[in-house]
C-alpha positions in Angstrom: 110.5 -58.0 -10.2 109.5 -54.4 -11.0 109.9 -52.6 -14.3 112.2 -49.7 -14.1 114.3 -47.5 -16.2 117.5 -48.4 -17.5 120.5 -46.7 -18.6 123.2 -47.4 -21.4 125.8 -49.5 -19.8 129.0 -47.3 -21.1 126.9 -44.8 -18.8 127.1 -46.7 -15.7 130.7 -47.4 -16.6 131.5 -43.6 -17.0 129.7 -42.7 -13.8 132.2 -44.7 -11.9 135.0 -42.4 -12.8 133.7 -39.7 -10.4 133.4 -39.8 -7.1 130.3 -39.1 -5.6 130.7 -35.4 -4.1 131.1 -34.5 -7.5 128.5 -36.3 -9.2 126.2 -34.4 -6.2 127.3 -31.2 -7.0 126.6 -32.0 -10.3 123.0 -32.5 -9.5 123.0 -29.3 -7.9 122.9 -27.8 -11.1 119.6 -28.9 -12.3 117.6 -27.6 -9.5 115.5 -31.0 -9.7 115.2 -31.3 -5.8 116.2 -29.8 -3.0 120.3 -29.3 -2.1 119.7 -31.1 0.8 117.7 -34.3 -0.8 118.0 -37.0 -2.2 121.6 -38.3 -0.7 121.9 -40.6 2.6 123.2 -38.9 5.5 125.9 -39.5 8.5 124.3 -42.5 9.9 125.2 -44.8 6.6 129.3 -45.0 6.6 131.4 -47.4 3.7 132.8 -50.0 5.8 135.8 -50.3 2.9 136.8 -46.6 1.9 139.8 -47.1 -0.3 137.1 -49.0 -3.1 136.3 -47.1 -6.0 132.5 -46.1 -6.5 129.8 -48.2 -6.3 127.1 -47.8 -9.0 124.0 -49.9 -9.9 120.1 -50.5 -9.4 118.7 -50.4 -6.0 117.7 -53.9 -5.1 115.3 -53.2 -2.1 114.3 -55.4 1.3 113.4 -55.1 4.7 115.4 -57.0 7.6 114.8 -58.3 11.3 116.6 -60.3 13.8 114.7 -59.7 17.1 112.6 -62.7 17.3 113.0 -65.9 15.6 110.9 -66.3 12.6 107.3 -68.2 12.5 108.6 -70.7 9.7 111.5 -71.4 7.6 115.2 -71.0 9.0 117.1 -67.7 9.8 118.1 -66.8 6.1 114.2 -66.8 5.2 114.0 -64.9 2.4 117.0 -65.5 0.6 116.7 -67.5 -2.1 114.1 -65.7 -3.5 116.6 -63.1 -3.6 118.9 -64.4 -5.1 116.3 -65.5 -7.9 115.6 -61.8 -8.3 119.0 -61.0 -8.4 120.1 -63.5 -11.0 117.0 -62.1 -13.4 118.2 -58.5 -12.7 118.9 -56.4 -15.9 121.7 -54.6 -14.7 124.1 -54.1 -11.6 122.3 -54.3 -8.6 122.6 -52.7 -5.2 121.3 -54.8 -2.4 119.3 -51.9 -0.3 117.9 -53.2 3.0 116.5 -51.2 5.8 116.7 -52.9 9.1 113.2 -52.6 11.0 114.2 -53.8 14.4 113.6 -50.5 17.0 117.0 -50.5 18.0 119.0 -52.6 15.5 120.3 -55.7 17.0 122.2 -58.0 14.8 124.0 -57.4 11.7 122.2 -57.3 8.6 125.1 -59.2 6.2 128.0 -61.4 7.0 130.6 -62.8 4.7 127.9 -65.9 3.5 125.8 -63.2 2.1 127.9 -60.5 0.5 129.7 -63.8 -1.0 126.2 -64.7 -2.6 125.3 -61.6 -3.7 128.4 -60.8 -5.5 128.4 -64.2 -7.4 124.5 -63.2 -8.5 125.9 -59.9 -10.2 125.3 -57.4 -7.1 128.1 -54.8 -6.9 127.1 -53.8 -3.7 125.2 -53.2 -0.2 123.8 -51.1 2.0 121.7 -51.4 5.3 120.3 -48.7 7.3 121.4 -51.6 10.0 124.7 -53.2 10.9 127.3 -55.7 9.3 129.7 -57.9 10.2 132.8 -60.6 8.9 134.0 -57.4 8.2 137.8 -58.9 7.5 136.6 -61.9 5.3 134.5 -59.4 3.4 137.5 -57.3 2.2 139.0 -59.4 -0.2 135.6 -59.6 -1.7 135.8 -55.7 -3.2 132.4 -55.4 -2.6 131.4 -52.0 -1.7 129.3 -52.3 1.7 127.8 -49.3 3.2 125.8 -49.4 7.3 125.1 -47.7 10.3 127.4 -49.7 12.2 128.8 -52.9 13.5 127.5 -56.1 14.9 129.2 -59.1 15.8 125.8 -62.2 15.6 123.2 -62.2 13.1 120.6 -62.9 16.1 117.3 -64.0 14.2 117.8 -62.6 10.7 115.1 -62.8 8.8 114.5 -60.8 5.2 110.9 -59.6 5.6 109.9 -58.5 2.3 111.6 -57.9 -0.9 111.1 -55.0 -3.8 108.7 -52.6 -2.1 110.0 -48.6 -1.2 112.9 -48.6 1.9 113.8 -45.6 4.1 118.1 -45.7 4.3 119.9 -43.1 6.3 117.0 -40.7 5.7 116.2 -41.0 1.5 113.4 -43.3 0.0 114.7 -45.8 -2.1 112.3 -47.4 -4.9 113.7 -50.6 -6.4 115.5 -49.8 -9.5 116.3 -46.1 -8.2 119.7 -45.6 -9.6 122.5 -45.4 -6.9 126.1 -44.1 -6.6 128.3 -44.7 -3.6 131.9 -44.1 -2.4 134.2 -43.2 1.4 131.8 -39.7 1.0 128.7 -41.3 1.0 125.6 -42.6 -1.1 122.9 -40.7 -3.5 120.4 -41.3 -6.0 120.5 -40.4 -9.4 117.4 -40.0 -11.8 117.6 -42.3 -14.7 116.4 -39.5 -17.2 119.8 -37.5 -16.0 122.6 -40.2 -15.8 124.0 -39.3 -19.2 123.8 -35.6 -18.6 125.4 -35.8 -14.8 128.4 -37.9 -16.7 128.7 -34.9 -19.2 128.5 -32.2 -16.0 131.2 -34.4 -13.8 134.0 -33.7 -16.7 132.9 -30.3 -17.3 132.6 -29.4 -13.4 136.2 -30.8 -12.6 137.7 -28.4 -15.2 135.9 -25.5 -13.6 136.9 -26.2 -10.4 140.2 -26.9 -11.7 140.9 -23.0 -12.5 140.8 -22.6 -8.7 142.6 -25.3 -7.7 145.1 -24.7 -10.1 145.2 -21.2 -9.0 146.5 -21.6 -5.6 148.4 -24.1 -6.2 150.8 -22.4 -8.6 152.9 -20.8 -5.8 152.2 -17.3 -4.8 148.6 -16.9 -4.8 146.8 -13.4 -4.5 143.3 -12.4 -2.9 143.3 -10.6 -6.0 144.0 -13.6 -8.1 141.9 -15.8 -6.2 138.7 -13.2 -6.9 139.7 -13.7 -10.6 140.1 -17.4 -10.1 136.7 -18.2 -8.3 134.6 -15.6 -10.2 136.6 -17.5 -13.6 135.2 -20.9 -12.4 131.5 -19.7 -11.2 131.1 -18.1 -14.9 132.1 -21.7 -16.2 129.9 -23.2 -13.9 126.7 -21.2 -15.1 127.2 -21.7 -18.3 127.5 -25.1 -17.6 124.4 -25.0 -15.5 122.3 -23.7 -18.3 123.3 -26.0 -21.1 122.8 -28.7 -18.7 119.3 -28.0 -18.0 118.2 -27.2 -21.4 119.1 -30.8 -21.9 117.4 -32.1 -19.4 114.7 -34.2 -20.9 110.9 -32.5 -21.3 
């Protein structure tokens, strides 16, 4: 298994408060990457939207189910999987990315996600499809994909702990996720602690606007006030944030 950076556990639990547009715009602020990196895009949808945020350590693998597999049964590749997973330091997010050119059976079923779960994952995600949807549910494991597939056809897990391409973002085993109903992105390690400082802080910005127009007879010339309030609280924030930000 690879080495990779941790973060305190009370960090993880505090990212899990927020839900992920706001832990994004967050990361806005340190003008680390580009505003349109680092997040997955349209393709990968949460199957289960009303579950709070997923967050934990990308656990990465590739996937195939077009042809049957030269040895070993259609689950190759699990159990050492699951040995990695039972060694893993902290929550894990299963991260596959489904190689078959089009995608043509479902990545995870209720077997696996059951599995998984009972090894200390806290989630999934495929750049491919799912299915068992229903027996899944009751599970309250976050699963995220770019659709649905009734079989499992010849699935086979290729390779395991090696860089995956998901919904348009490389994903490094360890890379730190954060998923919800909006969507998944990474998070550097080196900023978790700072990102759960800027989620509080940017919800009370944005709460002078909000709390603006919802007070009963707003103005454009109180809403002027009110947004150029919050942006002046936001760049503040913005600068304290990144002089932070580790060297």
């Amino acid at each position: 298994m690879p080495a990779f950076s941790l973060v305190e556990p009370a960090v993880i639990k505090e990212l899990r408060r927020f839900d992920t547009p706001t832990v994004c715009n967050v990361l806005e602020l340190f003008a680390v990457r580009p505003r349109t990196a680092g997040y997955m895009d349209g393709r990968i949808r949460a199957c289960y939207p009303k579950l709070p945020p997923m967050v934990g350590y990308a656990q990465t693998a590739t996937f195939r189910a077009g042809s049957p597999a030269r040895s070993g049964d259609v689950y190759a590749g699990l159990g050492k999987q699951v040995e990695i997973l039972a060694e893993y330091p902290g929550p894990a997010v299963v991260v596959f990315q489904d190689i078959d050119d089009p995608c043509v059976a479902a990545t995870f079923g209720e077997v696996m996600c059951t599995t998984y779960k009972s090894f200390g994952a806290v989630g999934l995600i495929t750049s491919g499809a799912g299915r068992d949807l229903d027996q899944v549910e009751p599970l309250d494991f976050p699963c995220f994909t770019n659709g649905t597939i009734c079989s499992h056809g010849d699935c086979q897990i290729v390779q395991l702990d090696l860089a995956v391409r998901v919904g348009g973002v490389t994903i490094y085993p360890g890379d730190l996720l954060h998923g919800d109903r909006n969507g998944v992105t990474t998070i550097p390690t080196e900023l978790s602690a700072l990102v759960v400082e800027g989620c509080t802080r940017l919800m009370t910005a944005e709460s002078v606007v909000l709390d603006y127009v919802k007070s009963g007879k707003p103005t454009p010339a109180g809403f002027t006030a009110a947004r150029k309030e919050c942006h002046q609280l936001i760049q503040v924030l913005s600068k304290e944030l990144r002089a932070k930000m580790p060297k």
